[in-house]
Backbone as JSON Lines, residues from 0, in Angstrom:
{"i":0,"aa":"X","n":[94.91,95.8,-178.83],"ca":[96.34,95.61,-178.98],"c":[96.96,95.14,-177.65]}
{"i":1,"aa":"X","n":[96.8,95.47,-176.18],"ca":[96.71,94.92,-175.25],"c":[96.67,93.57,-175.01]}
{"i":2,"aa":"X","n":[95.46,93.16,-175.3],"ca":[95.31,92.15,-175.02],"c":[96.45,90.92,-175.87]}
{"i":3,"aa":"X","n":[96.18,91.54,-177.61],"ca":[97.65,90.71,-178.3],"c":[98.69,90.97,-178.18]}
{"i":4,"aa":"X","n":[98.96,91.69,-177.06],"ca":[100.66,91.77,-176.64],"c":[100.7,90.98,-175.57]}
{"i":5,"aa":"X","n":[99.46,90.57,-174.71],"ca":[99.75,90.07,-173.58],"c":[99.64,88.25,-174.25]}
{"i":6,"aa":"X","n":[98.77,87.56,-174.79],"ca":[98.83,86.26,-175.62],"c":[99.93,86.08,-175.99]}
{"i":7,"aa":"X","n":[100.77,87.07,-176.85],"ca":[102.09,86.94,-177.91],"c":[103.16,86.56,-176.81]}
{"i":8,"aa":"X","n":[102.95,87.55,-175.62],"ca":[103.57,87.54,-174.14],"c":[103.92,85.82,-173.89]}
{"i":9,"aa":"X","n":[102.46,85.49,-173.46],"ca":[102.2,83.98,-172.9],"c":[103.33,82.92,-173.59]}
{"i":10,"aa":"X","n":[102.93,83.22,-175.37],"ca":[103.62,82.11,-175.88],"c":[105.14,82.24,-176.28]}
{"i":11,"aa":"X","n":[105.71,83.44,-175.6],"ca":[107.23,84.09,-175.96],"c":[107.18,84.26,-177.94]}
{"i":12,"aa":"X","n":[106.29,85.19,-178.03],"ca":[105.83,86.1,-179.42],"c":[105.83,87.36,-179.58]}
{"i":13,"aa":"X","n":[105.88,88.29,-180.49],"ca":[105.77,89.22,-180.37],"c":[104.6,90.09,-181.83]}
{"i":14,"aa":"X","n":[104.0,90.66,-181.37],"ca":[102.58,90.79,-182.19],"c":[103.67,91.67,-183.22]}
{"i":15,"aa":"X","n":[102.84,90.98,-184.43],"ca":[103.4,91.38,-185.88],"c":[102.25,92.29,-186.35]}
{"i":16,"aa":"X","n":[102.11,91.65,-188.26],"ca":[101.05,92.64,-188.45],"c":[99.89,92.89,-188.57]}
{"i":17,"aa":"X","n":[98.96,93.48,-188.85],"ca":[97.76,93.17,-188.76],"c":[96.96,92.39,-189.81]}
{"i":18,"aa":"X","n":[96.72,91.2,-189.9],"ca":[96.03,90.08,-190.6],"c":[95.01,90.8,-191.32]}
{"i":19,"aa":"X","n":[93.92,90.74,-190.91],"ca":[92.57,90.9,-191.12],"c":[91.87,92.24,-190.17]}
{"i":20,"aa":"X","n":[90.64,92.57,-190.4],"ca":[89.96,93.57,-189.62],"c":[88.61,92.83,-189.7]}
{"i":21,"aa":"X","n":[87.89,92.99,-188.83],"ca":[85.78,92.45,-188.99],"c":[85.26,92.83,-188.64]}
{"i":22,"aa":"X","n":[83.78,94.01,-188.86],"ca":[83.07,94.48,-188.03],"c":[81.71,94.08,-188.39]}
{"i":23,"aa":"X","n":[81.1,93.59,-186.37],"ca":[79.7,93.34,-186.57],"c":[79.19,94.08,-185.58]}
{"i":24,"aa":"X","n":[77.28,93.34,-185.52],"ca":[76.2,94.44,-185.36],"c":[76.37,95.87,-185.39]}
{"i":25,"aa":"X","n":[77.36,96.69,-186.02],"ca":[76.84,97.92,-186.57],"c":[75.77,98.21,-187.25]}
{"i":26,"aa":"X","n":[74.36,98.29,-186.31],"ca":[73.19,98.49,-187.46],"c":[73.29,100.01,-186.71]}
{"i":27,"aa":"X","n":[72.72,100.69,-188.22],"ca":[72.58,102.32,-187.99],"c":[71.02,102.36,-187.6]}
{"i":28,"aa":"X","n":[70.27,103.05,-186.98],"ca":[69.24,103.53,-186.57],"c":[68.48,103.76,-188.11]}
{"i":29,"aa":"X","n":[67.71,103.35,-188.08],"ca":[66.77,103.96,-188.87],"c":[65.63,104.96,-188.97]}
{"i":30,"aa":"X","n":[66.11,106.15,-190.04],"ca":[65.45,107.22,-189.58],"c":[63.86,107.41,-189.6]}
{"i":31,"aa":"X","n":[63.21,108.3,-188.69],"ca":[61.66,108.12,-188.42],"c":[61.28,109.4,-188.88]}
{"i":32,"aa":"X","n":[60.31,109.43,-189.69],"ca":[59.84,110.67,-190.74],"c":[58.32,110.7,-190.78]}
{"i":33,"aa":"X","n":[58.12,112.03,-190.43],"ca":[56.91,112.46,-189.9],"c":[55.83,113.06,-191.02]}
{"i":34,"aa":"X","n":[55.03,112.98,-191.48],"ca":[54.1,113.4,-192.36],"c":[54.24,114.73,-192.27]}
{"i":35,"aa":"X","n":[53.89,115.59,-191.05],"ca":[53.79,117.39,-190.87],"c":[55.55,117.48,-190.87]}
{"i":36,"aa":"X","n":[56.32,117.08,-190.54],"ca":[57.33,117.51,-190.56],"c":[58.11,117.1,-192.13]}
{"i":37,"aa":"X","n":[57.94,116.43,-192.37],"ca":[58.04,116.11,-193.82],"c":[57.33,117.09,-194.79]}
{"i":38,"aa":"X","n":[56.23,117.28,-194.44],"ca":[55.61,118.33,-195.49],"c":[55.88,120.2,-194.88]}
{"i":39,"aa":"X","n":[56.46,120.35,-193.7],"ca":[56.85,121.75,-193.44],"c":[58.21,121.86,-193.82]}
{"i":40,"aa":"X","n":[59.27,120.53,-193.74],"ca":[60.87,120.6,-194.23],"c":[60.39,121.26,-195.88]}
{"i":41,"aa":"X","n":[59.31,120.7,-196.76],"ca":[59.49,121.26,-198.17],"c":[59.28,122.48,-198.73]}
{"i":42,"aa":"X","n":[58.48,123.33,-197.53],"ca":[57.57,124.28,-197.58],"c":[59.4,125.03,-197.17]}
{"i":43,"aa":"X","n":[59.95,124.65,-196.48],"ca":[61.22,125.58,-196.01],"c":[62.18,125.4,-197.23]}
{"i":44,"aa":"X","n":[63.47,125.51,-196.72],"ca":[64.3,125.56,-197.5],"c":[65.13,123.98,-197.6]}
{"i":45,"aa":"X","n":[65.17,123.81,-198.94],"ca":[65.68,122.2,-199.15],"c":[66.21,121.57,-198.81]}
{"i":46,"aa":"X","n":[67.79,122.32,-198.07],"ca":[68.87,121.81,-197.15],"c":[68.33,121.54,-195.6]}
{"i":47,"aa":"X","n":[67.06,122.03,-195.51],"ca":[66.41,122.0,-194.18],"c":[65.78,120.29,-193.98]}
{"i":48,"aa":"X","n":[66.42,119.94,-192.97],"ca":[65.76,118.5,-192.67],"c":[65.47,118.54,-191.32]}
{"i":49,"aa":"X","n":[64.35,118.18,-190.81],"ca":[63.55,117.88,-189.33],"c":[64.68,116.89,-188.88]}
{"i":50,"aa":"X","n":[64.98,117.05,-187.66],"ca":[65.65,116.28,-187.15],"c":[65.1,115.86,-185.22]}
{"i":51,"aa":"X","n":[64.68,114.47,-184.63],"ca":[63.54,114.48,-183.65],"c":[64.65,114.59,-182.63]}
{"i":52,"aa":"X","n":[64.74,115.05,-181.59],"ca":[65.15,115.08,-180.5],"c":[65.54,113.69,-179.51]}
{"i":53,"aa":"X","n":[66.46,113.52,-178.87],"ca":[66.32,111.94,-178.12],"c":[68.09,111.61,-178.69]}
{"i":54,"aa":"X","n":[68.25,110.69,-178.0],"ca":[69.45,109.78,-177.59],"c":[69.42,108.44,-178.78]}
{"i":55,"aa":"X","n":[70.36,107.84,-178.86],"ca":[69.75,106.39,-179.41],"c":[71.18,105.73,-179.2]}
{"i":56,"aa":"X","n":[71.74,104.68,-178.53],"ca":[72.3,103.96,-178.47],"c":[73.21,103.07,-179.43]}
{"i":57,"aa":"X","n":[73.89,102.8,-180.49],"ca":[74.73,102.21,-181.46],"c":[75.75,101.37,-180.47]}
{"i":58,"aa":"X","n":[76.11,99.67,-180.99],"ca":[77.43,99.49,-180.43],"c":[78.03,98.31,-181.81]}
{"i":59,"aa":"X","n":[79.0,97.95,-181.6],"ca":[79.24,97.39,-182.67],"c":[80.95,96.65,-182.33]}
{"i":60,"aa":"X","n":[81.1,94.82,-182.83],"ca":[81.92,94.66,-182.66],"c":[83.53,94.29,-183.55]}
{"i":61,"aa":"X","n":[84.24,94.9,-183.18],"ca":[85.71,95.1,-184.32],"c":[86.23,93.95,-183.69]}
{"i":62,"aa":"X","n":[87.09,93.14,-184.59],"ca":[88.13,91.57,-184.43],"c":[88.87,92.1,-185.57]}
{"i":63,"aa":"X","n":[90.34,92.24,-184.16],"ca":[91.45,92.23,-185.48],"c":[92.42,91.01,-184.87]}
{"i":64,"aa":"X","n":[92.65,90.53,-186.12],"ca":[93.76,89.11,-186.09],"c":[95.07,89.94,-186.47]}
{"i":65,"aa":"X","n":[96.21,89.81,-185.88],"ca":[97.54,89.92,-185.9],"c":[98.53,88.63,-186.2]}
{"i":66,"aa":"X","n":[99.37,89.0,-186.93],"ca":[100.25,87.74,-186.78],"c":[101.16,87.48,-185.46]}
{"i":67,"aa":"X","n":[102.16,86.66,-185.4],"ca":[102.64,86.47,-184.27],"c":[104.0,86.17,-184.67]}
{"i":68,"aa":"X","n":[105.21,86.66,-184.27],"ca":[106.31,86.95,-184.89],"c":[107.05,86.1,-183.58]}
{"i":69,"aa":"X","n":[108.16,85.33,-184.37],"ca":[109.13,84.91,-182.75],"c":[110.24,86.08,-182.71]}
């Protein structure tokens, strides 16, 4: 929003409403499933899911178009 107040700025505009929304590379991780841990989650209780330890990185990019109001 910054940035389209400062453009709207440039051309003596003032940011209206929001046009459109777009989101890309949001890919989700895909989960990694273990044979022993897969076969001890069934042996437990059902709501029980193995879950591996570690970090994983996601980024993903949003474009929103605004109109431009005089």
């Amino acid at each position: 929003m910054k940035k389209a107040r400062l453009y709207a700025t440039a051309v003596d505009a003032e940011v209206g409403e929001v046009v459109s929304i777009s989101e890309t590379g949001a890919n989700l991780p895909t989960p990694v499933f273990r044979r022993a841990e897969m076969a001890q989650a069934k042996m437990m209780d059902a709501g029980s899911v193995p879950v591996m330890k570690g970090e994983q990185e996601l980024s993903a990019t949003v474009t929103v178009v605004y109109e431009l109001e005089n």
